[in-house]
C-alpha positions in Angstrom: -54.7 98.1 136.7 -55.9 95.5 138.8 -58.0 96.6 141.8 -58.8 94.0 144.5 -60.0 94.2 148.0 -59.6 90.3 148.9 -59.5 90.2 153.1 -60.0 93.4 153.4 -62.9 94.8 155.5 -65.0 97.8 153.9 -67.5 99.5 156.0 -70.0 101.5 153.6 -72.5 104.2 154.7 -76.0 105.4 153.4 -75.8 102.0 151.0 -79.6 101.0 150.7 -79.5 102.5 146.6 -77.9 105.0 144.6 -74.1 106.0 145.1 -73.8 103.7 148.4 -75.2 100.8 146.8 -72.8 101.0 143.8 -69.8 101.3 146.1 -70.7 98.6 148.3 -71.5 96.2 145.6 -68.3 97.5 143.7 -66.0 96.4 146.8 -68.4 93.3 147.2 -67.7 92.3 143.8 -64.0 92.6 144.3 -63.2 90.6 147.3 -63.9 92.5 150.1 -66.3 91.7 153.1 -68.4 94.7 153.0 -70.4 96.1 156.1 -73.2 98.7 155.0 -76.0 100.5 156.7 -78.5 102.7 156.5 -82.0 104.3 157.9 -83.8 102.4 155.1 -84.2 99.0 156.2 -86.4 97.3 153.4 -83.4 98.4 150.8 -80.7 97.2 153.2 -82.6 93.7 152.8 -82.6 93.8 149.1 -78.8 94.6 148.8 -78.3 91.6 151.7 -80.2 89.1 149.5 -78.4 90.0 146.3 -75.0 90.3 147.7 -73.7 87.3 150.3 -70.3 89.3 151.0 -72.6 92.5 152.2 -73.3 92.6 156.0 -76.2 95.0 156.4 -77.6 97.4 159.7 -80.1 99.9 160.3 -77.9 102.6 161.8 -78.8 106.3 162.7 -75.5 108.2 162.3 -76.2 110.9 163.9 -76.4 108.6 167.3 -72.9 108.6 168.4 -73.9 105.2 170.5 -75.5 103.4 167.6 -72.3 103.8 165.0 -70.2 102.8 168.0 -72.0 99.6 167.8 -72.4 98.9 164.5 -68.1 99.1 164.3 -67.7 97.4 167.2 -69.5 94.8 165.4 -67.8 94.6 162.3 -64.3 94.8 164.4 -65.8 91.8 166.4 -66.0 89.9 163.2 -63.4 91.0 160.7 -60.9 92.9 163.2 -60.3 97.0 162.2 -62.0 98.3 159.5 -59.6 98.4 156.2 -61.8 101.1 154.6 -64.5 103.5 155.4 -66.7 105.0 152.8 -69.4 107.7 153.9 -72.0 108.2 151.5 -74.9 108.8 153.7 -76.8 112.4 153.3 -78.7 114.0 151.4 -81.6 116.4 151.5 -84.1 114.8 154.1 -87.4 115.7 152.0 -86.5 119.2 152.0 -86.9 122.2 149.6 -85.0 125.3 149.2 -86.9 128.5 150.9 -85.5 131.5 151.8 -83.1 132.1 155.0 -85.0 133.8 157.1 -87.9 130.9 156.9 -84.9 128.3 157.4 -86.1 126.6 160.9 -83.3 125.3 163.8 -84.4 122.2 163.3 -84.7 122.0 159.5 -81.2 123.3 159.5 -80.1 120.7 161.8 -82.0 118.1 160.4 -79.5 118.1 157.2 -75.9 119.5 158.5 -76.5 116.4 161.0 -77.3 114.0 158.2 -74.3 115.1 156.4 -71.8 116.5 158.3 -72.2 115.3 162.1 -72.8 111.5 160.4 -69.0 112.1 158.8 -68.1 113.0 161.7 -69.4 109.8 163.8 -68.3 107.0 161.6 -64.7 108.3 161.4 -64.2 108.8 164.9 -65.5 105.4 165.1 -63.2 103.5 163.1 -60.1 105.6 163.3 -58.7 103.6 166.9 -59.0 100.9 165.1 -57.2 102.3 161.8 -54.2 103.1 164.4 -53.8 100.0 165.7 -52.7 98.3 162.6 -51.3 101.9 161.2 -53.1 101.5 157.7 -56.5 102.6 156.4 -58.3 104.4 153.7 -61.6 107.1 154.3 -63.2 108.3 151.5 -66.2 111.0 152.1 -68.6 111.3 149.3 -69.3 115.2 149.2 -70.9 116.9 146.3 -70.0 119.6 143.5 -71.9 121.3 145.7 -69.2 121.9 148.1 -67.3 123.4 145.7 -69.3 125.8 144.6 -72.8 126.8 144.4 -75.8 123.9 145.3 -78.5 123.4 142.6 -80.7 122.6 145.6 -80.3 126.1 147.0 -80.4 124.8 150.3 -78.0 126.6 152.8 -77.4 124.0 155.1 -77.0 121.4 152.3 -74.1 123.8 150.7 -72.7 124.4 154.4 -72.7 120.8 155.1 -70.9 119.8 152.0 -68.5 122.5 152.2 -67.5 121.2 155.4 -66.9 118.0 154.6 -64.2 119.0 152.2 -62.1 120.9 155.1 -62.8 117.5 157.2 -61.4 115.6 154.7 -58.0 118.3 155.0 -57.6 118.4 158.3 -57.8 114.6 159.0 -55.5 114.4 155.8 -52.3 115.9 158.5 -53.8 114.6 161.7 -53.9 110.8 160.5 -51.2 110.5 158.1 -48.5 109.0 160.4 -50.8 106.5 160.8 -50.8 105.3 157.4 -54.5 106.7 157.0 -55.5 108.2 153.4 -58.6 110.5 153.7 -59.7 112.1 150.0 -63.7 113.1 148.9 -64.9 112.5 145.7 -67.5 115.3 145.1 -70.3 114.3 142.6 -72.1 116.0 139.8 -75.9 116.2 140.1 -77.5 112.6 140.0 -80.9 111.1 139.9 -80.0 108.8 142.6 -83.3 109.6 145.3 -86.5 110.8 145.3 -85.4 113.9 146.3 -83.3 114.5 143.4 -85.5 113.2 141.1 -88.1 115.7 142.1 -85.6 117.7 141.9 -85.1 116.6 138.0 -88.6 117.0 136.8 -89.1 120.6 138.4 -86.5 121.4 135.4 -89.0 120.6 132.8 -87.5 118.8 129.6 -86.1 122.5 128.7 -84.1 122.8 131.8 -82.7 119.0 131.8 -81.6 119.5 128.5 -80.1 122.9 129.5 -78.5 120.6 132.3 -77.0 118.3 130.2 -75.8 120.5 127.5 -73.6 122.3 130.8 -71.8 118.8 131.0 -69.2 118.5 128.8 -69.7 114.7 128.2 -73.2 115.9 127.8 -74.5 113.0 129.8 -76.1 112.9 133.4 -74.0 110.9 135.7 -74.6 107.1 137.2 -73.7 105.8 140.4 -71.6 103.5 139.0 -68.9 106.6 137.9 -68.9 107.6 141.5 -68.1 103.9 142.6 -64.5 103.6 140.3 -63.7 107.0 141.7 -64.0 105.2 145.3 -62.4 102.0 144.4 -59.5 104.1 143.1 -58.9 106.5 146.2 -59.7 103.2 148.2 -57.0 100.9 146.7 -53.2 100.7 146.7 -52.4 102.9 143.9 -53.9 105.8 145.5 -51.3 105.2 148.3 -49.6 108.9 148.0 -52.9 110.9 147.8 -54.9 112.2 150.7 -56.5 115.5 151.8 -57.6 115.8 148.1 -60.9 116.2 146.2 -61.7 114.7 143.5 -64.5 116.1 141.5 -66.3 113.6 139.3 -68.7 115.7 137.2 -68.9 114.9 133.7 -65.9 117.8 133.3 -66.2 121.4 133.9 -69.6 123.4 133.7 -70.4 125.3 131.0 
C-alpha cells in the first residue's frame, strides 16, 4: 500500500509536538504541502526549521476570526484545503476536582479547546471542500470519548464525547460532497506536560498496572496515531466516514 499526498494541501491543528507534530511531518514527508498551527509559537518554529514543506501560524481556535484567516491563507496559496486534521486540545494545565468545585470558566476553558476549536476549523474549510466536491477531516478524539477519562475531568470526557457525534453528523451532512469525516480516538500517551504529570502521579506500580491493561503491553507513540491519520486521510479509506477508529494498543484489560 502506497500512501502519497503529492499536491495535495493538508491543514494540521495543535502541531507544535506530540500527536500533531507526527501527523504533520507524516503528510510532510509524503508529498503534501502541510499548513500547521498552534498557540505554541517557539515549537511551531522548530517544526518550520526542520520541515521546508510545513507552513506554520500561531492560531487561537477558539477565535472564529483568527482560523478564518489562517484558511483563507492557505486557500490563497494552495487553493481549498485537501485535508483537515484537528489535533489540538488537551487539558489546559488542569486537574481533576470534584463537580461542584468545577468553575464556568475552567469548564469552558477545555470544552472550548476541544470541542468549539473542532468546530471552527471545519466550518472553516468546508466551503472550500464543496467547491471542488472532495475532502478528507479527520478529528483526533481520545479513548476517552468512548468511555471513561483517566483524567477524570468532566469537561475533558464531555468534550471528547462530543467530538465523536460531530464526526457522525457531518459524516451525512457532507457526504454528497465527496467529504470523508472519521476520528481516530487514542490510548493514553505521554505526549505533554500535562500527561506526563499525569504519568508519574501513577508511581512505577501504577504505570506498570497501565501497561499490563494494554494488550500489546506497550504505551503508545505519536507515530501510531499518525498511520491511523494517513490511512483515514488517503484514497483507500475512500468508503469510510462517520466512523471511529480507536487506536489503543487493543482492548483494556
Amino acid at each position: 500500500m502506497n500512501i502519497a499526498f503529492a499536491g495535495e494541501t493538508v491543514v494540521v491543528t495543535g502541531a507544535a509536538r506530540g500527536i500533531g507534530q507526527a501527523i504533520a511531518r507524516g503528510f510532510a514527508e509524503r508529498g503534501a504541502a502541510v499548513w500547521a498551527c498552534d498557540l505554541l509559537a517557539s515549537e511551531l518554529a522548530a517544526l518550520r526549521a526542520a520541515e521546508s514543506r510545513i507552513e506554520t501560524r500561531t492560531v487561537n481556535l477558539t477565535e472564529r476570526a483568527a482560523v478564518e484567516a489562517f484558511i483563507a491563507e492557505a486557500e490563497r496559496a494552495r487553493g481549498a484545503v485537501d485535508v483537515l486534521v484537528h489535533v489540538a486540545g488537551g487539558v489546559r494545565g488542569q486537574q481533576a476536582v470534584p463537580i461542584e468545585e468545577v468553575s464556568d470558566e475552567a469548564w469552558r476553558q477545555i470544552y472550548d479547546a476541544n470541542m468549539t476549536s473542532a468546530f471552527s476549523a471545519v466550518r472553516a474549510v468546508v466551503p472550500g471542500m464543496k467547491r471542488k466536491k472532495a475532502g478528507r477531516i479527520v478529528v483526533i478524539s481520545s479513548r476517552a470519548g468512548l468511555g471513561v477519562s483517566l483524567t477524570k475531568i468532566q469537561s475533558y470526557a464531555t468534550a471528547k464525547a462530543a467530538q465523536l457525534g460531530f464526526v457522525r453528523q457531518l459524516a451525512h451532512e457532507l457526504g454528497p460532497f465527496g467529504i470523508t469525516v472519521n476520528a481516530v480516538a487514542p490510548g493514553f500517551m505521554r505526549t505533554s506536560p500535562d500527561y506526563e504529570r499525569q504519568w508519574q502521579s501513577y508511581g512505577a506500580e501504577g504505570q506498570q498496572a497501565l501497561i499490563e491493561r494494554i494488550a500489546l503491553r506497550r504505551m503508545g507513540e505519536p507515530a501510531d496515531i499518525a498511520h491511523a491519520v494517513l490511512f483515514l486521510a488517503s484514497s483507500y479509506a475512500s468508503w469510510i466516514t462517520g466512523q471511529v477508529l480507536p487506536v489503543t494498543g487493543g482492548p483494556q484489560a
